[in-house]
C-alpha positions as CSV (number, residue, x, y, z in Angstrom):
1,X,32.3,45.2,-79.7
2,X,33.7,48.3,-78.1
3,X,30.0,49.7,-78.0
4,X,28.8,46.7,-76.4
5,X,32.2,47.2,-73.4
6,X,31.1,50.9,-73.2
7,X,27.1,50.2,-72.7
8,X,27.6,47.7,-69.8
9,X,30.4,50.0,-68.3
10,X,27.5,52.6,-68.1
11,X,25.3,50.5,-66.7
12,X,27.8,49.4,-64.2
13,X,28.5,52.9,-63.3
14,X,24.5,53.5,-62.9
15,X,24.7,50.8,-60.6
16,X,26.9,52.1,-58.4
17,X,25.5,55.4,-58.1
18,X,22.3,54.2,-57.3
19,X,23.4,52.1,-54.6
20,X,25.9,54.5,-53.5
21,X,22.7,56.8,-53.4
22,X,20.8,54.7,-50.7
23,X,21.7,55.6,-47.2
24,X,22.9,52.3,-45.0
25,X,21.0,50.8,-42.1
26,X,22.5,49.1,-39.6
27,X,20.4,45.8,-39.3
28,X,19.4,44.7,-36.0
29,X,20.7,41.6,-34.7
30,X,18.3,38.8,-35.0
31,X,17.1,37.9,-31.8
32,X,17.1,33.9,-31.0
33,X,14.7,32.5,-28.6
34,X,16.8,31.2,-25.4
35,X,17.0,27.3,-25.3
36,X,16.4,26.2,-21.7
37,X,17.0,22.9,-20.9
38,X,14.7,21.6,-18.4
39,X,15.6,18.4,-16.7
40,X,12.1,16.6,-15.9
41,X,13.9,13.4,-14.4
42,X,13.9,13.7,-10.2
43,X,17.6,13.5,-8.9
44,X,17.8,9.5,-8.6
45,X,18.3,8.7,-5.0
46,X,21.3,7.2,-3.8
47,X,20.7,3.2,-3.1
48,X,21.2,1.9,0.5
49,X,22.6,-1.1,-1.3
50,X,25.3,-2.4,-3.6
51,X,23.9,-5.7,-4.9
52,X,20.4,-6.5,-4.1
53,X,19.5,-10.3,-4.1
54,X,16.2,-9.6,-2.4
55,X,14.5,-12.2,-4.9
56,X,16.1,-15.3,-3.7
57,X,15.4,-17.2,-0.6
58,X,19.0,-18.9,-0.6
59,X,22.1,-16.5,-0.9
60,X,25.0,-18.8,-2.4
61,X,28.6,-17.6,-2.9
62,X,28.3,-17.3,-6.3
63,X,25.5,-14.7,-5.0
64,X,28.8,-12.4,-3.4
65,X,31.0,-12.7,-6.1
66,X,32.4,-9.1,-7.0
67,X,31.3,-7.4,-3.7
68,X,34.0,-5.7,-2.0
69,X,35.3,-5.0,1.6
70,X,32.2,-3.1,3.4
71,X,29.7,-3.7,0.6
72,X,25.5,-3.7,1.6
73,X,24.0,-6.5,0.0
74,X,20.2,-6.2,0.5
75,X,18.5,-9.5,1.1
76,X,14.8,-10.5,1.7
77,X,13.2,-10.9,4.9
78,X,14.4,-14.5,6.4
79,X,16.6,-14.9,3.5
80,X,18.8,-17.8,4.5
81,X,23.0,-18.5,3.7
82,X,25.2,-21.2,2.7
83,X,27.8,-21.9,5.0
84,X,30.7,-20.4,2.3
85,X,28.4,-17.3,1.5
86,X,28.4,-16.5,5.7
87,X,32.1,-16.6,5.8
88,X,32.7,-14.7,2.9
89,X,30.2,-12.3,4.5
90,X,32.3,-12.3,7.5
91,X,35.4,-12.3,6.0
92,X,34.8,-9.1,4.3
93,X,32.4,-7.1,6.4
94,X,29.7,-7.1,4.0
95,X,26.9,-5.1,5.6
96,X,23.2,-6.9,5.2
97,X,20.3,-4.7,4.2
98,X,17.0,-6.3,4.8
99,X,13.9,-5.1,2.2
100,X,11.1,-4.2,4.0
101,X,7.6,-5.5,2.6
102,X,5.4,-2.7,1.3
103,X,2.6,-1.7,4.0
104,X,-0.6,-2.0,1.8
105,X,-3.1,0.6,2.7
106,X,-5.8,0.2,4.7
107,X,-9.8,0.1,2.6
108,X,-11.8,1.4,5.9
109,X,-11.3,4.8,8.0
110,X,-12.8,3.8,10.8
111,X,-13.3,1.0,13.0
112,X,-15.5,-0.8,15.8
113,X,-13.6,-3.0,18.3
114,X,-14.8,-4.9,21.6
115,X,-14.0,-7.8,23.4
116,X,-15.3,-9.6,26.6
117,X,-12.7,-10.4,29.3
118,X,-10.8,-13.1,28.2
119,X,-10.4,-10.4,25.0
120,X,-9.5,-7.6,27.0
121,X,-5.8,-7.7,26.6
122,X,-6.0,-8.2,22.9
123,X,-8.3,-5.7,22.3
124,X,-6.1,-3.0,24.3
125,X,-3.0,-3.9,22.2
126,X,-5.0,-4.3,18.9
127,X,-7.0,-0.7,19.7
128,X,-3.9,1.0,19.9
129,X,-2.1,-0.6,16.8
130,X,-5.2,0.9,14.6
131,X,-4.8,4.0,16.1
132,X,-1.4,4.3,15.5
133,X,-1.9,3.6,11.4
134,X,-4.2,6.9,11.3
135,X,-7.8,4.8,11.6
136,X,-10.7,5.9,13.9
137,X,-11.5,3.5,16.6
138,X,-14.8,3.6,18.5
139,X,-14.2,1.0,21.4
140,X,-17.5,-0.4,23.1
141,X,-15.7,-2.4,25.4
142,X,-15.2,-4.3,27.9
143,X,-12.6,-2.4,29.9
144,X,-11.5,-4.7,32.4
145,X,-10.6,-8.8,33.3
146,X,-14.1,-8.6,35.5
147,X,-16.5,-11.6,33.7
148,X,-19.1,-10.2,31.2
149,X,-21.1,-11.7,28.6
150,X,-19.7,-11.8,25.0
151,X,-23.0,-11.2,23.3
152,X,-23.5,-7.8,24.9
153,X,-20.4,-6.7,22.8
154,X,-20.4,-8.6,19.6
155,X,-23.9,-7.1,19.4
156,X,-22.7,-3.5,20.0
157,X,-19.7,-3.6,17.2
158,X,-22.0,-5.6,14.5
159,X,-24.8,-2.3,15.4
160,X,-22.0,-0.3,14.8
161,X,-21.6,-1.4,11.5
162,X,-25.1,-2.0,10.5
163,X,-26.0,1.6,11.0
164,X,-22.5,2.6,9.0
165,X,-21.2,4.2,12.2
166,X,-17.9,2.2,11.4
167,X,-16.5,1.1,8.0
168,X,-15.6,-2.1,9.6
169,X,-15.9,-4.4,13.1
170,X,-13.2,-6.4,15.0
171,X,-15.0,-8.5,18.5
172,X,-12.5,-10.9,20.3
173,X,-13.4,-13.3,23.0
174,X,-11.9,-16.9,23.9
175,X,-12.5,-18.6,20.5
176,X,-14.2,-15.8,18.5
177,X,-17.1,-18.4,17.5
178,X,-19.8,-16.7,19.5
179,X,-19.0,-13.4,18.7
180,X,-19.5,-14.3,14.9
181,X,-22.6,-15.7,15.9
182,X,-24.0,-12.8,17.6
183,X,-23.1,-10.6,15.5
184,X,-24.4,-12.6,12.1
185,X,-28.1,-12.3,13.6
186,X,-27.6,-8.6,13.4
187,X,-29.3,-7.2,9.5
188,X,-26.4,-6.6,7.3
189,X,-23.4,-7.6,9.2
190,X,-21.5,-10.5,7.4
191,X,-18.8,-11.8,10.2
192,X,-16.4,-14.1,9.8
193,X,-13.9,-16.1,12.7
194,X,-10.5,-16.1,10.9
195,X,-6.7,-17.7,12.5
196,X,-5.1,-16.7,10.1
197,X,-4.2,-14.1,7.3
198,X,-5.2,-16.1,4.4
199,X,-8.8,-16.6,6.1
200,X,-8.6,-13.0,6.6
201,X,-8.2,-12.1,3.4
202,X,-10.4,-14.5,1.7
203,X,-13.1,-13.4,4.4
204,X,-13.2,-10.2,2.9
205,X,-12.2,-10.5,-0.8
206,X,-14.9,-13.3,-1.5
207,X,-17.3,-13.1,1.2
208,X,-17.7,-9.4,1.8
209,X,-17.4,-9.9,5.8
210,X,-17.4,-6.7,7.4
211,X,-16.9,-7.7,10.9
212,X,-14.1,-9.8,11.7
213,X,-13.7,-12.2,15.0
214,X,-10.7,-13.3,16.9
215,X,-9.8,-15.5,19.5
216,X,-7.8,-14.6,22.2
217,X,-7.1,-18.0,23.2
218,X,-6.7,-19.1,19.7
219,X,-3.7,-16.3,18.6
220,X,-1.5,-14.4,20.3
221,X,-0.8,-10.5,19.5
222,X,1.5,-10.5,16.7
223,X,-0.5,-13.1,14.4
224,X,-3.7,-11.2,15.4
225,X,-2.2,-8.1,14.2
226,X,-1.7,-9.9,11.0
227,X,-4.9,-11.4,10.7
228,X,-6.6,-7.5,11.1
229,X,-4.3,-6.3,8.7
230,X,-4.9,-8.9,5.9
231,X,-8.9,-8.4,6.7
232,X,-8.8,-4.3,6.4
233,X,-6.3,-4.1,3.4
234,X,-8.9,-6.0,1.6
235,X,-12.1,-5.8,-0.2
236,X,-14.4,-7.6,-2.3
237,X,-13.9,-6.4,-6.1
238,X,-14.6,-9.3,-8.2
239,X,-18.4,-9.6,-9.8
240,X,-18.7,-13.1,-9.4
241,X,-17.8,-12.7,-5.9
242,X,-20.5,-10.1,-5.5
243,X,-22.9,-11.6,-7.1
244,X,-22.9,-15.0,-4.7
245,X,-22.6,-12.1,-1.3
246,X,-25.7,-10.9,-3.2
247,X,-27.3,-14.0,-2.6
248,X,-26.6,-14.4,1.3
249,X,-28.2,-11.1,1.4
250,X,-31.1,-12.3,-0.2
251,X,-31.5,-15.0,1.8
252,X,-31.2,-12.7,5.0
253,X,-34.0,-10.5,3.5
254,X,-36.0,-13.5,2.9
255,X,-36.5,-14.1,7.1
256,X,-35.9,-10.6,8.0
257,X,-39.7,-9.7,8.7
258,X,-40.3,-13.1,10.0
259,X,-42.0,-13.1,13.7
């Protein structure tokens, strides 16, 4: 038993004087690779509104409940009040933010734009409101009240657009009939006399039109404006739209090289 005691006290002793034997590095300290925290978010932007309510036609008192003294409620363009929501409006100098409709962008660059001279005005306003979005105008005209001839203008905006020297053709005179008539005997020009935005619109998204008439007698600048707007912010996309536009220009073909 004491010869087993004395064997592993040697050993013990070997032990240590091995490892007492082996000189002592310093280990270097492990180095870590830095965590950075990267905030891929954008800083939210502070709200020009406390309560929006932009959704509803109709604000109602119950609408206001909570707001404080000096909230902004924000509220849809023409958005209309009870009598008990305006007084509590009143009452605490809640401030009225109306939302602003998205502009939709424009689907041409450039634009053709004439007029005889009961379209003159019309034109002058319209010519500048394009121009101010960014778009290129070419403007054949006329440039006075003095009588001309409608034809000689619808003719030169629709050439304009057959030869693709404009994405797109505006031609006002009284009614806007017999510019769309003109302008329709000219090979690949598809106009359209619209009154309103919805024609507008439809003009373009389901008939392909590419030149648009207006009547100066017919709508005054701020509908017109409309109207142009709804007519370039839209195109025709859908295949079975296409397809029937296909067909009109089939039919064109079909008397093209008639004498």
């Amino acid at each position: 038993m004491s010869e087993n005691n004395e064997r592993r006290e040697r050993v013990r002793e070997l032990v240590r004087e091995v490892l007492a034997a082996v000189p002592e590095e310093n280990e270097p300290a492990k180095a870590y690779p830095e965590h950075v925290r990267v905030n891929s978010l954008p800083p939210e932007r502070p709200k020009d509104f406390d309560r929006d309510e932009s959704s509803k036609s109709l604000i109602t008192e119950d609408d206001l409940r909570g707001l404080e003294e000096g909230d902004r409620l924000r509220i849809s363009e023409g958005a209309k009040f009870t009598p008990l929501a305006g007084d509590i409006i009143a009452a605490k100098n809640i401030t009225l933010v109306t939302k602003q409709p998205r502009m939709p962008s424009f689907k041409v660059t450039s634009v053709a734009i004439g007029c005889d001279h009961g379209g003159f005005e019309l034109k002058e306003k319209l010519a500048g409101f394009l121009s101010g979005k960014g778009l290129k105008v070419r403007d054949f005209g006329t440039n006075s009240k003095d009588s001309v001839d409608y034809p000689d203008f619808a003719h030169a905006v629709a050439l304009a657009v057959s030869k693709n020297q404009a994405d797109a053709g505006i031609v006002i005179d009284g009614a806007g009939i017999g510019s769309a008539m003109t302008a329709n005997k000219v090979p690949g020009v598809l106009a359209a006399a619209c009154y309103n935005p919805a024609l507008a619109k439809n003009a373009r998204e389901h008939n392909g039109a590419n030149v648009l008439t207006l009547g100066s007698g017919q709508n005054g600048f701020e509908e017109a404006r409309e109207i142009v707007t709804a007519f370039l912010t839209h195109e025709i996309s859908e295949p079975r739209h296409e397809r029937r536009v296909g067909k009109i220009r089939t039919i064109e073909g079909q008397y093209a090289n008639r004498s």
